[in-house]
N, C-alpha and C positions, 0 to 999 in steps of 0.2 A: 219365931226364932230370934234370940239373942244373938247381934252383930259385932257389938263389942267384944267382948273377950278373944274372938276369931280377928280380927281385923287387930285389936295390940297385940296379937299373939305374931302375926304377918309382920307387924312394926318391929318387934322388936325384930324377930329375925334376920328382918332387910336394914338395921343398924348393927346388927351384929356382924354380917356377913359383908354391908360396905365396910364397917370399920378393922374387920377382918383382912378386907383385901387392901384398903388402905397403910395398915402396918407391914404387912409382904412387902409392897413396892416401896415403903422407905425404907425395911428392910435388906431389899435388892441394891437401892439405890448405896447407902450406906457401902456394902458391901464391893457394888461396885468401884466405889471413890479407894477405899481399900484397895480393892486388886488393883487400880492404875498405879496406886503411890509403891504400892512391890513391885511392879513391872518397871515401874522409874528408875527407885533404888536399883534393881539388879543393871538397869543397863546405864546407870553412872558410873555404879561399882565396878561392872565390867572397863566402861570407856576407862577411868581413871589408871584402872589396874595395867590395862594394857598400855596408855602412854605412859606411864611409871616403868617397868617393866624394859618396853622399847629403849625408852629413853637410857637406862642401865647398859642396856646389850649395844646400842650402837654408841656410846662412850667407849665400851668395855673392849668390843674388834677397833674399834678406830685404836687407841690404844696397845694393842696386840701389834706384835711383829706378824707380818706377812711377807712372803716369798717375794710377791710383787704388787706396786699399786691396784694392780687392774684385780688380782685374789682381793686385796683389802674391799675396793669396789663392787667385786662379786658380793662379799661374805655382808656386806652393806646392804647391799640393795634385796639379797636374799632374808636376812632378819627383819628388813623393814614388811616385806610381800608378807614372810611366814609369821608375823606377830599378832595377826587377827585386828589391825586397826582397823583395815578395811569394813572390817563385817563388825567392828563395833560402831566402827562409824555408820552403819547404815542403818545400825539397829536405833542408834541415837537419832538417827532422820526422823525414822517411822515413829517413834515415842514421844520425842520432847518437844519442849513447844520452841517458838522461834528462838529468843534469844539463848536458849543454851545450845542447840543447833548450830548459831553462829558461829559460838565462843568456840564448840566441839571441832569445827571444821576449822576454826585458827588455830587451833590446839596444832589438830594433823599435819596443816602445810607448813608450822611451822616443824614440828619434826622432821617432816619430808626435805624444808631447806637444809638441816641441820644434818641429815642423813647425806646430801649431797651436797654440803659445806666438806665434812668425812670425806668425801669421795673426794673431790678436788684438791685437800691438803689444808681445807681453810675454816680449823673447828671454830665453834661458835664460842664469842668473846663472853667473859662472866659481866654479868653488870655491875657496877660500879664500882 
């Protein structure tokens, strides 16, 4: 019996089927790199929207006439809780890498002084 043709016939198939699983997993891999960079974008897009947004509506009550400091205070401290920075802030934890993490959480506390700059009578200066 002829062992050649049974043995490249073996060959080839076990090149076909490593180079088969070969391309799957850069395939995969590719695709993974993809879904991190949309999960990124969505929760920058989010963070950004949301300090954008915030930053509008507690201008916008500080501004406002209120009955009394302490409603102005309420209505402050209530837009800051209900704006979802919290939960974008967390979302930003669990995704990005350090240094935009950092930047994300100077972002919030500086909102948060500015929210409570608002509350005390003492909004925040423009720069220069």
């Amino acid at each position: 019996m002829d062992w050649l043709p049974l043995l490249s016939t073996l060959a080839g198939a076990a090149i076909g089927i490593g180079s088969t699983l070969i391309a799957d997993r850069n395939r995969w891999k590719r695709e993974d790199v993809k879904d991190g960079l949309r999960l990124r974008l969505d929760v920058y897009t989010q963070y950004t929207t949301t300090v954008k947004v915030l930053g509008e509506t507690l201008r916008a009550l500080a501004e406002r006439e209120h009955p009394s400091d302490d409603d102005r205070a309420r209505a402050l401290r209530e837009a800051f809780r209900d704006s979802g920075l919290a939960v974008a802030s967390e979302r930003m934890w669990l995704t990005a890498p350090e240094p935009v993490v950092k930047a994300s959480n100077s972002v919030f506390h500086c909102l948060r002084r500015i929210c409570d700059g608002y509350i005390d009578g003492t909004p925040p200066q423009q720069p220069g």
